[in-house]
N, C-alpha and C positions, 0 to 999 in steps of 0.2 A: 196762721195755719190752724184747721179746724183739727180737733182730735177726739176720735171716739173709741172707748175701751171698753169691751162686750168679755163677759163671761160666758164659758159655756157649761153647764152642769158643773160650776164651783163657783166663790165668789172670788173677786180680785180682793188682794190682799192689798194692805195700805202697801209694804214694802213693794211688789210689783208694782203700784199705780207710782210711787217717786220713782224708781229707776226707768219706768217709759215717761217722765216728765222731761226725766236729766237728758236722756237719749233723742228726745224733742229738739228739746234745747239744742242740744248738740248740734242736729241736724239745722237745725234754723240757724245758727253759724257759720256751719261749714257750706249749705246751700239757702243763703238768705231767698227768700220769694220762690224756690221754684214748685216746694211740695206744698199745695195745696189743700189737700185731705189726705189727712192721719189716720187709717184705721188697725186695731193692734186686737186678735180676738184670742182670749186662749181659751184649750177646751182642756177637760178632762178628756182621757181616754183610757180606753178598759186594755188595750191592748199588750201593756206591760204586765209582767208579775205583780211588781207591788205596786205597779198605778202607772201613767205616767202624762204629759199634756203637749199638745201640738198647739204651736203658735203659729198664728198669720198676721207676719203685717202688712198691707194697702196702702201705698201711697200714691198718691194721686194727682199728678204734674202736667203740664201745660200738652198737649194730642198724645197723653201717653198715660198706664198705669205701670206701678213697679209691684211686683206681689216677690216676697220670702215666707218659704214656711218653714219651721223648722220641729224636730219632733226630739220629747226628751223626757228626761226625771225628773227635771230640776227648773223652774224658771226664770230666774236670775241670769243664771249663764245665758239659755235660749234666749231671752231679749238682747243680750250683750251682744252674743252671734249674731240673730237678727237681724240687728240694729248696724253692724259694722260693715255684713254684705250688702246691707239695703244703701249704707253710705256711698259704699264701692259702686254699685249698681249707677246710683246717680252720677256720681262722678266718671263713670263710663259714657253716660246718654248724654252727660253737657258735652264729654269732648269731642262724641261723634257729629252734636249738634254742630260746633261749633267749626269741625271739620269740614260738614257738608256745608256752609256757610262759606268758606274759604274758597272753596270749589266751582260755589257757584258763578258764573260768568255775570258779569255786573249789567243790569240792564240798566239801554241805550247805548253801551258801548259797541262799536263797529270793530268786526272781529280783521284783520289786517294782516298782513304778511312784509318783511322786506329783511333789511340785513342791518346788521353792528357798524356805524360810519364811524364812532369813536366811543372810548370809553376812557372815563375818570375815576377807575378804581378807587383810590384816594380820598377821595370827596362822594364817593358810594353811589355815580349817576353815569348816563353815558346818554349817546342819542342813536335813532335806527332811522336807517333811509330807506323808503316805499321805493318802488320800481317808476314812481314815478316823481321821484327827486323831493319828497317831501321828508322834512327830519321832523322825527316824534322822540322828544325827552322821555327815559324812563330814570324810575327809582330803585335799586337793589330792592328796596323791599318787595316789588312789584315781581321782580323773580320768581314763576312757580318750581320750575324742576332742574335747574340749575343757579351756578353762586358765581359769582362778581369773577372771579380767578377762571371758571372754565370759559367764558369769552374770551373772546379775539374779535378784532374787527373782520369782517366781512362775513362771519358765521351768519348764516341763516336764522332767524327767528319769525313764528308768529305771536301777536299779541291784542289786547282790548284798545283800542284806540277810544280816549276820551278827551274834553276839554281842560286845562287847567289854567293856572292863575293868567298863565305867560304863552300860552298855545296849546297844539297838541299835546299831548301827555298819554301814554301808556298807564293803564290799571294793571295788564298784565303781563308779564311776558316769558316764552315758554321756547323751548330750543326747535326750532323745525325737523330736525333728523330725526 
């Protein structure tokens, strides 16, 4: 991760330049590879009584920026704050990412319709029969909006029809009602 630390009208103090090191760090642990560019600017500003400084940190991730500002007397704390929302933040955008991922319907799969011929709660599988007597093996995983216990056989389902090791196989499967 690249990192760049700009003063504005003051200089950076040793101690603010290790606490945005440790806060790097941090984040390169908690989100190994995804922030790219680091940018952390603090400024003086006149706009306090006795002084006080606004920080911006920039980070810079894979079709996206993440920007916090935060405004204070103190900059110790503000990087701390900073640094914990900017964490939050990411950890927000991976799980949407990874949401919309889940969602997506798997290309090549043939979108299908038919009903529950039997199920093997037990062993976490079952198989659905098309209207036209074909049986497609699914996996509880493959469940989008319902679990293993709200089937019964003969319920309506549609789902992704794809190939697997042993025949058809469902990617996904989702309740018809």
């Amino acid at each position: 991760m690249e990192l760049q630390v700009e003063g504005r009208k003051l200089e950076i103090r040793k101690s603010w330049q290790d606490k945005i090191e440790e806060e790097k760090e941090r984040l390169i642990r908690h989100h190994p590879g995804l922030v790219h560019h680091l940018r952390v600017t603090v400024e003086s500003t006149s706009q306090h009584q006795k002084g006080g400084y606004e920080l911006v940190v920039v980070a810079s991730v894979p079709n996206d920026t993440v920007v916090v500002k935060r405004k204070g007397e103190s900059v110790r704390p503000l990087l701390g704050d900073a640094f914990d929302t900017l964490g939050n933040q990411l950890k927000e955008l991976q799980r949407k990412r990874r949401q919309t991922v889940k969602e997506a319907e798997p290309a090549g799969a043939t979108i299908s319709s038919g009903s529950i011929k039997s199920l093997f709660p037990f062993e976490s599988y079952g198989f659905i029969v098309t209207p036209q007597g074909k049986e497609v093996y699914f996996h509880e995983n493959s469940l989008k909006d319902i679990s293993m216990q709200q089937l019964a056989e003969g319920d309506a389902v549609r789902f992704g029809e794809g190939e697997g090791d042993k025949g058809p196989t469902a990617t996904w499967v989702k309740s018809a009602k």
